[in-house]
N, C-alpha and C positions, 0 to 999 in steps of 0.2 A: 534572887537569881533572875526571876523574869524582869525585874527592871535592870539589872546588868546587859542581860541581851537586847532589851531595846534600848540600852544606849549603845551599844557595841552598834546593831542595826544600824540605827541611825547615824550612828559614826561611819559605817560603810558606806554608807547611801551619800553621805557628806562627802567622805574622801571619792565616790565614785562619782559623781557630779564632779566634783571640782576636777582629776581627772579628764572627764569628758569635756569640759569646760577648758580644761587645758593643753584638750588633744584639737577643738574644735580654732582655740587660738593660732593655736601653730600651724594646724592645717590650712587655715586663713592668711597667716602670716608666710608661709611658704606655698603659698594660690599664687598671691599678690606676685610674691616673685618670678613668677613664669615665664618664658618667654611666650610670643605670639604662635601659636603650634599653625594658624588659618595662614603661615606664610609658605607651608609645605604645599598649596593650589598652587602657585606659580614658582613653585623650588626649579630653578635650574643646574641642576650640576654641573661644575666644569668637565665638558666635553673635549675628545680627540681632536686636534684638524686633522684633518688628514689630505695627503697634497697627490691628482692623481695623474699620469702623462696623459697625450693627448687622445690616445687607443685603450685607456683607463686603467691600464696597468697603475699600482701602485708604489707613487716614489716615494713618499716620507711621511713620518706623522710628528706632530709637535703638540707638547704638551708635557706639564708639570705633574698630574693625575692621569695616566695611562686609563681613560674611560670609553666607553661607544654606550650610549645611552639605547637600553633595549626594552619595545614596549613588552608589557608584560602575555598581551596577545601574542608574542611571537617568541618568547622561551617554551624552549620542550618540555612537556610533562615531564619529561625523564629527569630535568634538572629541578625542576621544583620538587618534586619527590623526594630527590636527596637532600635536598636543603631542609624541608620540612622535617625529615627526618633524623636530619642531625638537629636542626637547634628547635623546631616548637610541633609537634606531631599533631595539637590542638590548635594549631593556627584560625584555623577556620571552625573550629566551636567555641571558643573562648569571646568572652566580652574585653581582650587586652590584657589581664593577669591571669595568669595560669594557679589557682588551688595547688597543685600538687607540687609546683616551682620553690610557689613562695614558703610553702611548709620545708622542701629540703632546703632552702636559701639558711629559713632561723634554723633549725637544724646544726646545718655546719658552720654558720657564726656562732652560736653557742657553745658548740664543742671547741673550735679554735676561742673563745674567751674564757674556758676551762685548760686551755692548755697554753691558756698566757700570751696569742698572739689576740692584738689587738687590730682595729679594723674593722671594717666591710669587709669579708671573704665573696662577695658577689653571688652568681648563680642566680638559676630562677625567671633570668629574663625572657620573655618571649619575642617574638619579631614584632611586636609592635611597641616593647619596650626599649628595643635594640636601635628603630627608626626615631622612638623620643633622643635614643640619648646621641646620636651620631648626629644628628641634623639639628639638634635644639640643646643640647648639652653638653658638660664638660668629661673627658672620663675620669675625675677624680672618685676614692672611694670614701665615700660619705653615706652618712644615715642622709642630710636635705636631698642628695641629688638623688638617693633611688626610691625616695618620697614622691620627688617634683617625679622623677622617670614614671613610675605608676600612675600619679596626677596625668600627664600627659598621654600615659597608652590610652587611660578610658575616655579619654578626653579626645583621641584620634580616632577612637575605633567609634563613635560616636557621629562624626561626621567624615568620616572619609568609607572607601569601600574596603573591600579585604583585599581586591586586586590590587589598587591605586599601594595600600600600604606596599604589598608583599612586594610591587613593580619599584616605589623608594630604594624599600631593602636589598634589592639585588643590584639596583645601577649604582648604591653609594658604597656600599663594605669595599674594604681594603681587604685583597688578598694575597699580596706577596706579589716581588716583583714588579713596584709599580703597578698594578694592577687595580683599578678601582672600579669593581664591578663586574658582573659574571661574562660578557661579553669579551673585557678585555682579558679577563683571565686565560679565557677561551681559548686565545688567540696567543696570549704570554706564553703561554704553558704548554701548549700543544700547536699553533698554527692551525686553529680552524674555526669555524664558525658553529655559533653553539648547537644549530640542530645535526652536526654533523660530530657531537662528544660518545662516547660509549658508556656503556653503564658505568667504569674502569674509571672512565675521566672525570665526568659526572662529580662521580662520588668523589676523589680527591682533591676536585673544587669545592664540595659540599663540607670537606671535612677543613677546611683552610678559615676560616671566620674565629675559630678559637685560639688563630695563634700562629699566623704564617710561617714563622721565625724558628717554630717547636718542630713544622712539619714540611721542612725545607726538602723540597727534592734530591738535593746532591748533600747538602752538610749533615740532616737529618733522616734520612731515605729510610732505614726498618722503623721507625717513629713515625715517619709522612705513609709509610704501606699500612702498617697498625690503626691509623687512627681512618685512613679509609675504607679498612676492610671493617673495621667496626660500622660506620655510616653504612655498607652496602648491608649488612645484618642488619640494621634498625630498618633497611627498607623490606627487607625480608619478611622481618617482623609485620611491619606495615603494609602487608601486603602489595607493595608495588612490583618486587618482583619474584620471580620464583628462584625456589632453593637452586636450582639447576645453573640458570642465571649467574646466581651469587656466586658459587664455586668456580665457575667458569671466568667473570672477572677479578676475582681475588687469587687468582692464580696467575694473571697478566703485573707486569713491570711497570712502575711507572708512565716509562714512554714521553717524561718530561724533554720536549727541545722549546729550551727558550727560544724566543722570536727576538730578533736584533730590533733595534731603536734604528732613527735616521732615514737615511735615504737607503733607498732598500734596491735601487740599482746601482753597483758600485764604479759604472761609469759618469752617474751623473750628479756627482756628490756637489760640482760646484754652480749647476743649473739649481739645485735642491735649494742649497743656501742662499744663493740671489733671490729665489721667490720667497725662501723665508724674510729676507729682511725687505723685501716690499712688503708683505704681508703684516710686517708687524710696524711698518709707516702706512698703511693704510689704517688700522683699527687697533694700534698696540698691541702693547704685549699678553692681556689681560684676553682678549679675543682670541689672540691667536694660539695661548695652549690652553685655552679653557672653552673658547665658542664655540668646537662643535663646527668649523666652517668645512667646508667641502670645494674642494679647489681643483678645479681643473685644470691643466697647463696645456703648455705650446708644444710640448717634449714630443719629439717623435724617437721611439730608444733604438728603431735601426739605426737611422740616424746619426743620433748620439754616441753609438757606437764607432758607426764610420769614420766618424771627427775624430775621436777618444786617438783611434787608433794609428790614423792618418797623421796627427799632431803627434804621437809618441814616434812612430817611425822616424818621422823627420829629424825628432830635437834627439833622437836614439844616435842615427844616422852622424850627425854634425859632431856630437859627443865623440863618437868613438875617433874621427879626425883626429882627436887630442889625445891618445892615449889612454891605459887604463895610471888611475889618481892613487887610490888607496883603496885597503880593506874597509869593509862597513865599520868592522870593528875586531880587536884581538882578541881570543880566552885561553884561559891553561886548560889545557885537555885533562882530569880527572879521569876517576873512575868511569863517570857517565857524561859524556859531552855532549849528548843528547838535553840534559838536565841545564846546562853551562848556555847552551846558544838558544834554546827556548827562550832564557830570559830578555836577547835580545828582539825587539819588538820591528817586525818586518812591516811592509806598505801594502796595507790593507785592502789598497783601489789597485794592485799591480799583483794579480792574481795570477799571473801569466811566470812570475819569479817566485823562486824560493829561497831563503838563508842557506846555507850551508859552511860547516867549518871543514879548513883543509886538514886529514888527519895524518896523511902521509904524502912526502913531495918525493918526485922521481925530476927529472930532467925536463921533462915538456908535456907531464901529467902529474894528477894530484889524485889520491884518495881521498872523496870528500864524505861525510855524515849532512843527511836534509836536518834540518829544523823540524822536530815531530810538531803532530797536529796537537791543537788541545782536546781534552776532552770536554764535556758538558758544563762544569764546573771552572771554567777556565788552567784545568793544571796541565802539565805535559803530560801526553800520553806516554804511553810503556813502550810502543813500537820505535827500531830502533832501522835506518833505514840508508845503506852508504851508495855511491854511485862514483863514478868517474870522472872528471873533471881534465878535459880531453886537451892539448896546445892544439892539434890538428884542427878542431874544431870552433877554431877562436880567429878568423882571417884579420879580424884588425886589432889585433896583437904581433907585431913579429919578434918579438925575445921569447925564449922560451919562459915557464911558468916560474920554474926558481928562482928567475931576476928579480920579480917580486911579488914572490908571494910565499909564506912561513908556514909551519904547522902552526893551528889557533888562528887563524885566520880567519876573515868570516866574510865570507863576499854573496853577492846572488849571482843564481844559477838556475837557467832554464833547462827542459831534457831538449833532446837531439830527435828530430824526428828520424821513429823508421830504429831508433837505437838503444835498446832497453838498458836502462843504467847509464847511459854517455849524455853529461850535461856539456852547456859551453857558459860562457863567463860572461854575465852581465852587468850593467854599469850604471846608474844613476845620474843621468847627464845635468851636468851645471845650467847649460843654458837652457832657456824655458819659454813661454811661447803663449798663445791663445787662441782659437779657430771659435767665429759662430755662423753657423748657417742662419737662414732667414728667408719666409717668402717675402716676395718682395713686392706681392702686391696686396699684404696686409701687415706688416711687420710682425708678424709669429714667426717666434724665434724658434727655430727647430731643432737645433743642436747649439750647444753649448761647454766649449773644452778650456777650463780657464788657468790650466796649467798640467803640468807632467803628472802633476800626484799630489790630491786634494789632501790625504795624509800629512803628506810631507809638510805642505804649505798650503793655508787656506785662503791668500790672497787670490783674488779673482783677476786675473790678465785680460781679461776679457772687457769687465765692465771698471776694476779699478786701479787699471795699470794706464797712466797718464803719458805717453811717448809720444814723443814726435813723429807724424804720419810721411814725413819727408814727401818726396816725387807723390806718395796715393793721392796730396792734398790738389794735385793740378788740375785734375778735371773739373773742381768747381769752377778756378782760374777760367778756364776756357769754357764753359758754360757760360757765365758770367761776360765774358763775349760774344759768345754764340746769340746771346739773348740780345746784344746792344749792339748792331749791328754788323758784325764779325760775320762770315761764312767759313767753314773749313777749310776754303780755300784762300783764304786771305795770307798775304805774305808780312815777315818778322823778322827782322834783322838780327840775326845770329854772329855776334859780333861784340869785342869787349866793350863792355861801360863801369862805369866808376862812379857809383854813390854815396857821397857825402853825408856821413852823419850828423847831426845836429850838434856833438862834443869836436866835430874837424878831423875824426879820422875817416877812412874811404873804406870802401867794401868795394871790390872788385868779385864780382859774383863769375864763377866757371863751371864750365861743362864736366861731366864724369870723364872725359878723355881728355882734359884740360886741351882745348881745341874749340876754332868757332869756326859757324858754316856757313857762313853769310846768309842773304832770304833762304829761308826756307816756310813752306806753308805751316796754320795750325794745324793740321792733322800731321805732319812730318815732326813738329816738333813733341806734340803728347809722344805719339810710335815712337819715339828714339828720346825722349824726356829731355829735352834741352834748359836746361836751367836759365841761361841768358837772355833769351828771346821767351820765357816766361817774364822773368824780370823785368824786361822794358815792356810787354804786354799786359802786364800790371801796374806798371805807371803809366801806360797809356791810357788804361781804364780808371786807374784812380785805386786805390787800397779802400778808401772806406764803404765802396762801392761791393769791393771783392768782402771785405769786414761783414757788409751786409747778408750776400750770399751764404755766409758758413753760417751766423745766424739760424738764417733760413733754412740749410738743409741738417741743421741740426750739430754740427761738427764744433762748435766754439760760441761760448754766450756772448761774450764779445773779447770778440778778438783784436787786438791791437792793428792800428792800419798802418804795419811797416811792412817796409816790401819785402825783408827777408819769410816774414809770414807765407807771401805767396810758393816758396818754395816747401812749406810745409813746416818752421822751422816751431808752431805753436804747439800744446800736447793735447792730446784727446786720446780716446780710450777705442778699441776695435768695434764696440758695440757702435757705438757713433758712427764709425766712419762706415759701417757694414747699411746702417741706415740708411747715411745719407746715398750712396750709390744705390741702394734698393730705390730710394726716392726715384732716380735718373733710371731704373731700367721700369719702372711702372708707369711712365710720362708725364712725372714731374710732380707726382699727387704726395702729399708729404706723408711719410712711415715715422712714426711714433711707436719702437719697437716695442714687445711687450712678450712675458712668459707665463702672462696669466689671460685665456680667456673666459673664464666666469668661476666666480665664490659667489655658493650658495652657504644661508646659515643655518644651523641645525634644523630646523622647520623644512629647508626646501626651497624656500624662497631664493631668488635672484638676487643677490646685493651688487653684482658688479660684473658688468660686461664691455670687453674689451673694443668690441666690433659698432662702435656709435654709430654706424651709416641709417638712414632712413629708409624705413619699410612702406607702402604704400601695400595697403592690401594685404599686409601678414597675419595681420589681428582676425579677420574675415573666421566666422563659428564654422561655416561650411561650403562647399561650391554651389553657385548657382549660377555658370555659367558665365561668371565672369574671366578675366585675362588673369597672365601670372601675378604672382605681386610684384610690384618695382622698386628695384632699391637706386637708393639715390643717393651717390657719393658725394658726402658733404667735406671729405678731408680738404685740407687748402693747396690750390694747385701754386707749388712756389718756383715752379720751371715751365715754360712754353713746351707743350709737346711735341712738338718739332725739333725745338732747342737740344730734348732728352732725346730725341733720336739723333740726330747730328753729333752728338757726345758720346751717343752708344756706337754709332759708327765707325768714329775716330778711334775707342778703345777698341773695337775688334780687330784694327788694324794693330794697337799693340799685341795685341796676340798673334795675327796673321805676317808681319815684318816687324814689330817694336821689339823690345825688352820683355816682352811674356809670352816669350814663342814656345816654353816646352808645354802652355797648355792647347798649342794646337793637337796634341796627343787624344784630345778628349774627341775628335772630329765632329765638330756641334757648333753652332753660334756660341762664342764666348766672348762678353767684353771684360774689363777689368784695365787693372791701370798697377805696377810696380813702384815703389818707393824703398829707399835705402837714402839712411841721413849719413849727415856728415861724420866722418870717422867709422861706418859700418856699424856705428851701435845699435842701430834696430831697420830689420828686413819685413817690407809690406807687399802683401799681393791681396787687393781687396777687387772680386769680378763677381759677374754673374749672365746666369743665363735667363731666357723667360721665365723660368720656374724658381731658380736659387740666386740666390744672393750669398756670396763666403768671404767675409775678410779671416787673413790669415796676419799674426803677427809676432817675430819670434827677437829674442832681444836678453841679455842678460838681465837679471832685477837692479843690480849696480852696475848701469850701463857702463859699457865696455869695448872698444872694439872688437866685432869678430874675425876682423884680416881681410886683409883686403879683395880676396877673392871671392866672398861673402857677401850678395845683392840682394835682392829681392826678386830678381829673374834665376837665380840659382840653387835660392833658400826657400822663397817662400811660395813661387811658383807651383812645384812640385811638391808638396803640401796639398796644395789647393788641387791641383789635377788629383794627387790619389784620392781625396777624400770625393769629389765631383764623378769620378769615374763609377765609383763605386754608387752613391748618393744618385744617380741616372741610368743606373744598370735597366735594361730592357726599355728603356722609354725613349720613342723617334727625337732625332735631332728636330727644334723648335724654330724658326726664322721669328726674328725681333719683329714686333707690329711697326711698319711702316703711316705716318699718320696721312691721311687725307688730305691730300693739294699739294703734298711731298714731291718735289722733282728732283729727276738727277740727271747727270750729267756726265760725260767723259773727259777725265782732265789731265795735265800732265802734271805729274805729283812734285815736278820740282817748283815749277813756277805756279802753278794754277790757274793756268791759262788752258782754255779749251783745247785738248785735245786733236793735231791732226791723226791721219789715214796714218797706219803702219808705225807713228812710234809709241814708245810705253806710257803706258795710261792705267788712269783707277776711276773707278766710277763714283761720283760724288753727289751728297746729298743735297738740296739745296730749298730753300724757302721761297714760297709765289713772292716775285718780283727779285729774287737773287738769283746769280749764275757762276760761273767762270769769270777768271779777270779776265775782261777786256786788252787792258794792259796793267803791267803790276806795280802796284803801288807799296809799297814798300816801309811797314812801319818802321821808325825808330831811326830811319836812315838820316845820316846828317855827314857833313867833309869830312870828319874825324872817324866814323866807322864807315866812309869809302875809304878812307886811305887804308885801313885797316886790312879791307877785303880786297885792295889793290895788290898791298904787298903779300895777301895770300894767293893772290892768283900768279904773281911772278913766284913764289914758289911751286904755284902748279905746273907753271910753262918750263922751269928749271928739271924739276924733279918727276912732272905727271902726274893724275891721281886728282882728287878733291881738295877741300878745303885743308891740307892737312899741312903742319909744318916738317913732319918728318919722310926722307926718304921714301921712293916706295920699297926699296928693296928690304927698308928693315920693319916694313908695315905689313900684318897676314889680310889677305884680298876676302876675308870674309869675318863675318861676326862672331868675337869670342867672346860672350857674357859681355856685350859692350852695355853695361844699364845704367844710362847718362842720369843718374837719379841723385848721386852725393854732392855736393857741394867741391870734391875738389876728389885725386885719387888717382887713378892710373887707369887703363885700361886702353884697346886700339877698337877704331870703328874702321870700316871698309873704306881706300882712298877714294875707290869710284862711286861716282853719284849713282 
């Protein structure tokens, strides 16, 4: 017997070595496999960007993992409490494995491999096992990986601290909602920042790590209440807070309001997007929803607003010209029609309209049902909500309602001011448009409207709608002489020519009032846009010359040097041309627009700043009596400042007598310049003042005529005046900086010859060693356009009146919308000079 037992012993001791021998292999053999855990000192998690306007209001965030990385100094007791208390109470006494975890972990694997399910049943983890397996692990359930996961707790808690861990654990968990980390949950789930949560919230963050999906706010809600009033009792338990406490937030509601994604101002969804896709040609796409950058922008949102709203007016306005089109859409009225037009999906950025279906028609009124609201969850609500849908109240409509409109009908509808229940009929206008504001003496772009409804359509009109600038393109034209020896007062024969294309056919280029006026000076011809006398005033200077100019001010990388060009006839985008004239009203210094002035990256640091000019002196620790610092503009001067005063001149004369007289409204220095191309397919008003710079530009997407009564002194003028009006509210009218050694002069606007005593005169700008003509010289002039101007002057002597070939009796003595801007078209300009 006793040598039975020492061989049994020995047989133990054998099989228990070998055992140990083969627990010490595997344990070795699954070391080896680890990964590097010393990578968690420089762990970065993908961070938020987040993008903010220029008064730091926040427009948008971007990113894949919904995160804001929060140091562990700056979470509230109040939230680590709950969390400690729902997943490890021993955090901070434990060496990494919790005793009492891992004994219920074998436990309930035991008993589920008694009752026949196989598997890892988990459990048992602590938070320092939870940061091994999220950051270094797969979550597969395996006996190696919650071997390796234990391997790696003691192995973290060894060289890391308990903050740095517990500070991992809360910026990496996923908690529902995108949400990756306590910060963003914060903010997903409630709208607030985390020292501003309630015990209430706390805790139903704290209860969200075992299962976001189990304790969904809206699909799960007594599950998601259950599992957080449980967490507020283990803090109970745990002493964090008092019974009083607990009852009192286990007695509160969820109180979950999801937080929208995107641009979070809904005017300025397509400013948002443009800096998104710089943002992601600056540093990719890897940066930009994962770095963590911090982005300030150009945005000013009154602003923004102003444009939004100024641009919808107008393209509102021109819409309703043409009738009402159609229903949005048709539905059978059921039981619940509330339930029926919910489905259809209204314009998100056009908060100012509601859906509504027509549910009873009378003669020149309709019973209409709103489109209810959703609830939390995205479903329709219960509230069921009807109003009146008025004819009286629809002035550009004159059929009554029943010509076309059905029950099932579904149109939008605004209320009626002043009239509880009385809506009137809105419309979705086809044509569409683009307005950006800009200073203009640093290109910060300040508003940005890049079409009617960023919903609707996300192309940007703004920066990616390529149209023809027509008549806006002249002022380089005449820059571009201004600079080469041209005075505003120089004369330009106004008179038909005939350019031969290189295939043998002719272009006979014509006035908006098909009509020539013989000389007239450049400042006559910008004021009233003369097509002709551009034309030969660009082959007098040369195209590749003018070619060079657009270059330069930013308008055309290169543009072809045909002279139809000169009338605008190449395409560019509004942001361009809003530049290039910001260029001419800042004295020629070149704007390189931008709607970003500095990205900082997660740390803080500066990575990009918009404003290159040079500081002297800014770096300075503190004053010791030295001067201010100076900044020293190194942008490239690609215009004579003189030149851009001479050109700021001439356009405030468009506004003051040319084609953009309804923004003398604004009563302020304005210059700017109108354009309207051939056949009316796109209407331009690009001006500014000391302060703004605004191109406006409206135009169908499949260019189209808009009829012929449709300019850019009609359309896009008044545009631009509402939005300026508003955009300069309370701030004194500015006079243009005048440059130094500037002279002027008093001239007579037909000829430009100095001015006598007693007749009409304008006062002109003029360069040291330039004046008034002497006598007038006369570009372009040759026998064939005198005879031209001969037989329009025996029409003058027959009939009276100016350069005109028509009657005067059938001619109005004053200017109707004459905006000598298209290529060809109708309209009448005054007979008298």
């Amino acid at each position: 017997m006793l040598r039975l037992l020492g061989w049994l012993f020995g047989f133990g001791m054998f099989m228990a070595l070998g055992a140990v021998g083969a627990g010490a292999i595997y344990l070795t053999t699954v070391s080896a496999q680890l990964p590097d855990y010393t990578v968690l000192k420089d762990y970065q998690p993908p961070v938020t960007t987040r993008v903010h306007a220029a008064d730091g209001i926040l427009l948008a965030e971007f990113a894949r993992e919904r995160r804001l990385f929060q140091p562990i100094e700056t979470v509230p007791p109040l939230l680590v409490h709950a969390f400690l208390s729902a997943e490890d109470k021993d955090f901070y006494s434990h060496g990494g494995l919790s005793v009492d975890g891992i004994a219920r972990a074998v436990r309930d694997n035991v008993m589920a491999r008694m009752d026949g399910i196989s598997g890892v049943q988990g459990g048992g983890s602590t938070i320092t096992q939870q940061v091994a397996k999220n950051f270094l692990l797969s979550s597969e359930q395996t006996w190696d990986r919650k071997i390796q996961e234990a391997l790696l707790a003691v192995r973290i808690e060894s060289t890391f601290s308990k903050d740095r861990i517990l500070e991992l654990y809360l910026n990496e968990i996923f908690l529902g909602l995108n949400s990756y980390g306590v910060a963003a949950a914060a903010l997903n789930y409630f709208d607030k920042a985390l020292y501003e949560l309630t015990l209430s919230e706390a805790a139903y963050i704290a209860a969200l790590p075992k299962g976001p999906n189990n304790y969904h706010p809206f699909r799960r809600t007594e599950a998601a209440i259950e599992r957080r009033n449980w967490v507020i009792d283990r803090m109970v338990e745990n002493g964090y807070v008092t019974r009083e406490e607990a009852e009192s937030a286990k007695a509160e509601p969820l109180n979950v309001v999801p937080r929208a994604g995107g641009s979070q101002l809904y005017s300025a969804e397509y400013f948002t997007e443009e800096v998104r896709r710089e943002l992601a040609k600056l540093y990719g796409e890897d940066q930009l929803y994962g770095g963590g950058l911090s982005v300030r922008t150009t945005l000013e949102p009154r602003l923004q607003e102003y444009a939004r709203k100024a641009l919808m007016d107008g393209l509102i306005s021109y819409d309703r010209t043409k009738g009402f089109r159609e229903p949005v859409a048709s539905i059978e009225i059921g039981e619940d029609w509330g339930a029926a037009v919910f489905e259809i999906i209204p314009l998100s950025d056009v908060p100012e309209w509601q859906l509504a279906v027509v549910l009873e028609m009378s003669n020149n009124e309709a019973r209409i049902g709103l489109r209810p609201p959703s609830t939390m969850d995205g479903a329709a609500g219960s509230e069921r909500v009807e109003g009146v849908l008025a004819g009286a109240e629809i002035p550009w409509v004159s059929n009554p309602l029943s010509q076309f409109l059905e029950m099932g009908d579904v149109v939008y509808v605004s209320p009626v001011s002043g009239k509880d229940g009385v809506y009137t009929l809105q419309q979705v206008p086809e044509i569409e448009g683009a307005l950006v504001a800009m200073d203009p003496r640093t290109g910060r772009v300040l508003a940005m409207v890049g079409g009617f409804s960023y919903a609707m359509s996300e192309f940007n009109r703004a920066t990616q709608a390529l149209r023809q600038p027509g008549s806006s393109f002249k002022p380089i034209v005449y820059a571009a002489a201004l600079d080469n020896g041209y005075t505003p007062a120089s004369v330009v024969l106004d008179a038909p020519v005939e350019i031969r294309n290189p295939d043998g056919s002719v272009w006979r280029p014509e006035n908006y009032a098909q009509e020539f006026y013989g000389p007239q000076t450049l400042r006559r011809g910008i004021e009233r846009s003369r097509n002709v006398m551009t034309v030969r005033l660009a082959r007098d200077l040369g195209m590749p010359l003018i070619a060079e100019y657009a270059r330069l001010f930013g308008i055309y990388d290169d543009m072809q040097p045909v002279l139809a060009m000169a009338l605008g006839a190449g395409e560019t985008t509004n942001l361009r041309m809003t530049a290039a004239y910001a260029t001419i009203a800042n004295g020629g210094r070149k704007i390189v627009p931008t709607l970003i002035d500095r990205v900082q990256d997660r740390y803080g640091a500066t990575v990009f700043r918009h404003d290159e000019r040079l500081c002297e002196g800014c770096e300075a620790g503190q004053w010791q009596g030295q001067g201010e610092p100076l900044i020293m503009d190194n942008r490239e001067q690609v215009l004579d400042p003189m030149t851009a005063y001479q050109i700021t001149s001439m356009m405030e004369g468009v506004v003051q007598r040319g084609t953009g007289t309804a923004a003398k409204a604004l009563n302020r220095p304005v210059a700017g310049k109108t354009g309207t191309t051939n056949d009316y397919k796109d209407a331009w008003f690009v001006g500014f003042t000391p302060e703004l710079a605004v191109g406006v530009y409206v135009g169908y997407d499949q260019p189209r005529s808009m009829g012929s009564s449709v300019t850019g002194g009609s359309f896009a003028v008044p545009i631009f005046t509402d939005f300026m009006a508003k955009a300069l509210e309370g701030t004194p009218p500015t006079p243009f900086n005048v440059p130094p050694s500037m002279a002027t002069a008093w001239i007579n606007p037909s000829s430009g010859a100095q001015a006598y005593e007693g007749e009409a005169s304008i006062q002109e700008a003029f360069k040291p060693g330039t004046g008034p003509n002497a006598m007038t010289s006369v570009i372009g002039l040759d026998a064939n356009a005198w005879d031209s101007i001969q037989r329009q002057q025996r029409m003058q002597q027959e009939y009276g009146g100016g350069y005109s070939s028509q009657p005067v009796a059938e001619a109005p003595s004053r200017w109707e919308e004459a905006d000598d801007d298209g290529w060809g078209g109708g309209g009448w300009i005054s007979l008298t000079d």
